[in-house]
C-alpha positions in Angstrom: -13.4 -35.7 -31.1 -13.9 -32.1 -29.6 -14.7 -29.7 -32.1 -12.0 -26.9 -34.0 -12.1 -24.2 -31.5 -11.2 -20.6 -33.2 -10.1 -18.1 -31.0 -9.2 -15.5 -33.5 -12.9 -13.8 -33.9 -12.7 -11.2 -31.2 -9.2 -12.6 -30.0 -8.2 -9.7 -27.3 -4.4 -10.8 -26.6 -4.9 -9.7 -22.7 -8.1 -12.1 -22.2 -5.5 -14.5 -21.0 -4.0 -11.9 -18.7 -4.8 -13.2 -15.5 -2.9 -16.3 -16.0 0.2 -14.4 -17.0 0.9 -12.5 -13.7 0.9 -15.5 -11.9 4.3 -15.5 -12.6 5.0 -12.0 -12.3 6.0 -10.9 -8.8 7.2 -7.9 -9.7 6.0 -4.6 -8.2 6.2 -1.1 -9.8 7.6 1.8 -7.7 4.2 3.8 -8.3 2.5 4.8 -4.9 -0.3 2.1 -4.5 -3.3 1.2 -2.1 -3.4 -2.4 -1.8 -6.6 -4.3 -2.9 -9.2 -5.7 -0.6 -10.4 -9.0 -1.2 -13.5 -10.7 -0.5 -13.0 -14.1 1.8 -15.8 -16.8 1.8 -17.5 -17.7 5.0 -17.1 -21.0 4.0 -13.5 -20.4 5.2 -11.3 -24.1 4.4 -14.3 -26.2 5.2 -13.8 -28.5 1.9 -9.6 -28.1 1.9 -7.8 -30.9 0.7 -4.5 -30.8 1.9 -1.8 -32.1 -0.6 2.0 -30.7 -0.5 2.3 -28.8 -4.1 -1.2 -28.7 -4.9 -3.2 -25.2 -4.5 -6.4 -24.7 -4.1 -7.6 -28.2 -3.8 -11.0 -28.7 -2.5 -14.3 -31.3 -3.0 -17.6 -29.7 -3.4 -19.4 -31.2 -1.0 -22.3 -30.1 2.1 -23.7 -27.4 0.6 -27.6 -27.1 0.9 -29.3 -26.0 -2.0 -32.3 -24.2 -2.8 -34.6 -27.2 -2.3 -32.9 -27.7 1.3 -30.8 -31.0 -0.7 -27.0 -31.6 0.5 -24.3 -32.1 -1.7 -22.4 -35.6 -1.2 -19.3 -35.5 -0.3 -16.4 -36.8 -2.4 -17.5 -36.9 -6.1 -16.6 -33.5 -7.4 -13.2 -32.2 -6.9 -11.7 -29.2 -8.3 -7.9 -27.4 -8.0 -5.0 -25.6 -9.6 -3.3 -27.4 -12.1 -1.3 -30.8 -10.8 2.1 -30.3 -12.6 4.2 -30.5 -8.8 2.0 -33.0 -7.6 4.8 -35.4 -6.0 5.6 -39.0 -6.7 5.2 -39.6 -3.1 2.3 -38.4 -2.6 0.3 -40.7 -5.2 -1.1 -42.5 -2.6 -2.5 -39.8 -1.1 -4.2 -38.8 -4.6 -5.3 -42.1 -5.0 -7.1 -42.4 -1.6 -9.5 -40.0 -3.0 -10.6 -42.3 -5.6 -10.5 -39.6 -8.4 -10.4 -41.6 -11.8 -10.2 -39.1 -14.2 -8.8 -35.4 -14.2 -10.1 -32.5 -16.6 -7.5 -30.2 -17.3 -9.1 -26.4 -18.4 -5.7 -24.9 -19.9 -4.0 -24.4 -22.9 -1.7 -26.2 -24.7 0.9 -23.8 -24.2 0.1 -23.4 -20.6 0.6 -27.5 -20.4 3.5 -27.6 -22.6 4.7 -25.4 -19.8 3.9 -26.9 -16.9 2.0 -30.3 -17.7 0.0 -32.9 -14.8 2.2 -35.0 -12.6 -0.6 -37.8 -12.3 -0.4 -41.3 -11.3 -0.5 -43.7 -14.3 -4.4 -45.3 -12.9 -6.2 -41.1 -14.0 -7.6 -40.7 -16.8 -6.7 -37.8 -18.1 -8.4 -35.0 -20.5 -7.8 -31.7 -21.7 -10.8 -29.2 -22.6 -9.7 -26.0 -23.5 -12.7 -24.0 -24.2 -9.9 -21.4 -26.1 -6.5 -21.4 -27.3 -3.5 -19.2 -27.5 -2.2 -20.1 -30.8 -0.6 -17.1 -31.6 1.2 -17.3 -28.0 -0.9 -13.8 -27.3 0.7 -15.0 -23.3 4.2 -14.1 -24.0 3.0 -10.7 -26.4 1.1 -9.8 -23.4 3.6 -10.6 -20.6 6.0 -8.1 -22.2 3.2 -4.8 -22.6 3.0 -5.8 -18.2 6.8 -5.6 -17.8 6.7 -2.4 -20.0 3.8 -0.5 -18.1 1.6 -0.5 -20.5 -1.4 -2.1 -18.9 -3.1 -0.4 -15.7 -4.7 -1.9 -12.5 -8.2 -0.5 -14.8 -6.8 -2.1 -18.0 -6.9 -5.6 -15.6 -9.8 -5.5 -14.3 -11.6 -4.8 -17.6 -9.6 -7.4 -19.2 -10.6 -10.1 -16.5 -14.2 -9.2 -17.2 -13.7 -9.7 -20.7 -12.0 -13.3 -20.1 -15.2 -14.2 -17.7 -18.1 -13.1 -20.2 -15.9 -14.6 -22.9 -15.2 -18.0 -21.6 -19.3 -19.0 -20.8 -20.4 -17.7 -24.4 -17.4 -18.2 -27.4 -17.5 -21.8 -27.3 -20.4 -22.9 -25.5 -19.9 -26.7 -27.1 -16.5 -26.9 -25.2 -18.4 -26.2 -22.0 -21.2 -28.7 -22.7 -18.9 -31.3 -23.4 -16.8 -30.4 -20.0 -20.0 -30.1 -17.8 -22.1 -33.2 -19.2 -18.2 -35.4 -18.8 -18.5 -34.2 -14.8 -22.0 -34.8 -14.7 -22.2 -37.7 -16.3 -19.2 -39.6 -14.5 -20.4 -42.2 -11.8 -16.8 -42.0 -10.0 -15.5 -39.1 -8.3 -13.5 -36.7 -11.3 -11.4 -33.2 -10.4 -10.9 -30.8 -13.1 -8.8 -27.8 -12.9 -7.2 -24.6 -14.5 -4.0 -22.9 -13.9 -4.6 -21.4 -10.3 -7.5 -23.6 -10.1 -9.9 -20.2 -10.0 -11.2 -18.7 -13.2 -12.4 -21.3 -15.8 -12.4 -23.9 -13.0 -14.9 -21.2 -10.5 -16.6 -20.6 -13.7 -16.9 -24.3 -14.0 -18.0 -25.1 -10.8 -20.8 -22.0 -10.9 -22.4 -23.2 -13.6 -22.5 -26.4 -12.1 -24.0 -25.7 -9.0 -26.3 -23.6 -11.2 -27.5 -27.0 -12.7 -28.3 -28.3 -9.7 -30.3 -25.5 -8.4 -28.1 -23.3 -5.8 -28.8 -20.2 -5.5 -26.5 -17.2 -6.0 -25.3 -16.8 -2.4 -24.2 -20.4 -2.0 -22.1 -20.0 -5.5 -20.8 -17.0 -4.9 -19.5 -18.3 -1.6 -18.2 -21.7 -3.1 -16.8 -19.6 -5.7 -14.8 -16.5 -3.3 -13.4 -19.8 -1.4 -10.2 -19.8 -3.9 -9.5 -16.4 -2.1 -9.3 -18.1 1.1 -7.1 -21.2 0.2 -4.9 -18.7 -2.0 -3.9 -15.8 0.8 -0.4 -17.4 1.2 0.4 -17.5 -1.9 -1.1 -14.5 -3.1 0.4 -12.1 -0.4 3.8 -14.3 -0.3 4.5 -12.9 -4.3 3.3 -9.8 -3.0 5.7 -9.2 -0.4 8.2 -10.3 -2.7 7.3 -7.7 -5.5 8.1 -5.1 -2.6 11.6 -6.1 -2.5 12.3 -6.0 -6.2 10.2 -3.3 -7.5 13.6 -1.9 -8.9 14.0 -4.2 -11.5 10.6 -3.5 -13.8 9.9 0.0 -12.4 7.1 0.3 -14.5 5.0 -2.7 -13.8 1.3 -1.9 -12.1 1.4 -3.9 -8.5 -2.5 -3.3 -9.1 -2.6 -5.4 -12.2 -0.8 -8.8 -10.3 -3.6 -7.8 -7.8 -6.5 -8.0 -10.0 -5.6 -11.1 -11.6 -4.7 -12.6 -8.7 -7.4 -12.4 -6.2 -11.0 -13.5 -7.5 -13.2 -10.6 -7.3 -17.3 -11.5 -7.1 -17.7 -8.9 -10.3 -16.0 -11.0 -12.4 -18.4 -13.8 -11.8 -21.2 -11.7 -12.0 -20.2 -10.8 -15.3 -20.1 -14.0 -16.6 -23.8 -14.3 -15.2 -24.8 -11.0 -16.9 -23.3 -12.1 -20.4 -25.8 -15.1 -20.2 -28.8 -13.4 -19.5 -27.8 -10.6 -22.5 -27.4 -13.8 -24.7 -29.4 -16.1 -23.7 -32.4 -14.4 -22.1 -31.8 -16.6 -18.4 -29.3 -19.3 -16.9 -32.1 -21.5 -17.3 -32.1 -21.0 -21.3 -28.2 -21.4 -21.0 -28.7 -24.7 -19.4 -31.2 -26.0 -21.6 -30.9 -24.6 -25.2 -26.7 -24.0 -24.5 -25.6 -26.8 -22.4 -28.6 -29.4 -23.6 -29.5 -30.4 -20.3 -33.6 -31.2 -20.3 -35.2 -30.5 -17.0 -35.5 -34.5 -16.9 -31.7 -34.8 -17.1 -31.1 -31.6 -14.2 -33.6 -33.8 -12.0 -31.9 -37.0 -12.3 -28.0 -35.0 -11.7 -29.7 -33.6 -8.7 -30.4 -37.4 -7.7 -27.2 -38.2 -8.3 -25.4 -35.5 -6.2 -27.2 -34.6 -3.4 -29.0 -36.4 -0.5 
């Protein structure tokens, strides 16, 4: 049974921002200069290609700091699976993927829930939960103006430092279940980038990457994401009449991934915990014993 999660201790109502404006393609009429993100050179090496699923990708071929590859094939991650089509089970299924974590909410599933083949296992970790629906209260201070492209980006930071230190056991139990699985498992979020690149860092953290190679794997989403990123961006242009007073900066900053954020979350362990290695072993209860034998397990 996962344990009573309470989000209302230090509940900010916009940490969930940046799964709001997803929707929201909507630009204001104020004069703006458009964002610049930051691509991965790792480019669409690990793509899976799936019609109606987004940012679907294995981890898989990455060296790490021992000069150790990571197999190919076991760890998949993506945006959430709620258009996967019928007909395309059996392209899902090829991938062997027996069980699928999903990172959201309840309200956020209730939404949009996983179109999965009847074979996955399926689980839901939410390591917080909007039960005050904070989403919609939020939703409505973006139509109205009230948040800024700076009110964003402070808010996303938030979410990231947040999410790797409220409810630490909710992360152990969602790592150790990846770890642990001898058949290949995807988990995912909404767009498949924050809680699931969060995810994914600290996994790669585990087995002993160093920051270059995770910030990389982690900046990929940017790259799979362009299309649909600048497609509900060139949209907004067209109908920035109908809410005037929405900031085009704030669907920017929580839709691109920016390598602060991340950093953040990195920075919030080390004030907390002293070092990711602490986080790993006092936090997420992995012994060094355990990190050598997941290292066995994952790379070659």
């Amino acid at each position: 049974m996962l344990p009573s999660i309470s989000i209302n201790k230090r509940f900010d109502a916009m940490k969930y921002f940046g799964f709001l404006i997803i929707s929201i393609s909507l630009l204001s009429c104020k004069t703006h200069i458009n964002t610049q993100p930051e691509f991965s050179a790792l480019a669409d090496k690990n793509q899976i290609e799936i019609k109606e699923v987004n940012n679907f990708r294995f981890l898989g071929g990455l060296k790490n700091e021992d000069g150790k590859i990571l197999k190919d094939s076991l760890i998949y991650r993506s945006a959430n699976l709620h258009r996967l089509r019928s007909r395309s089970f059996g392209e899902f299924e090829k991938l062997k993927i027996y069980k699928v974590i999903d990172l959201r909410t309840k309200h956020e599933i209730e939404k949009e829930d996983d179109h999965l083949p009847r074979s996955i296992i399926y689980k839901n970790y939410p390591a917080f939960e909007d039960q005050n629906n904070e989403m919609k209260a939020a939703k409505k201070l973006a139509l109205k103006g009230k948040i800024t492209e700076a009110d964003a980006d402070r808010r996303m930071v938030k979410f990231y430092t947040d999410y790797v230190t409220e409810n630490p056991e909710v992360i152990r139990t969602i790592i150790t279940e990846i770890l642990n699985s001898d058949q290949p498992i995807l988990y995912h979020c909404t767009a498949g980038k924050d809680r699931t690149g969060m995810i994914t860092a600290l996994i790669l953290k585990i087995l002993k990457f160093d920051n270059q190679v995770i910030f990389d794997e982690y900046l990929a989403s940017n790259n799979l994401r362009k299309k649909i990123i600048n497609r509900r961006l060139n949209l907004a242009q067209h109908v920035h009449f109908i809410f005037p007073k929405l900031d085009i900066g704030v669907i920017e900053k929580t839709s691109w991934i920016e390598r602060d954020y991340l950093q953040a979350a990195f920075d919030e362990i080390d004030k907390k915990y002293g070092s990711s290695e602490n986080y790993i072993h006092q936090v997420l209860g992995i012994s060094e014993t355990q990190r050598e034998l997941y290292i066995n397990k994952f790379l070659r």
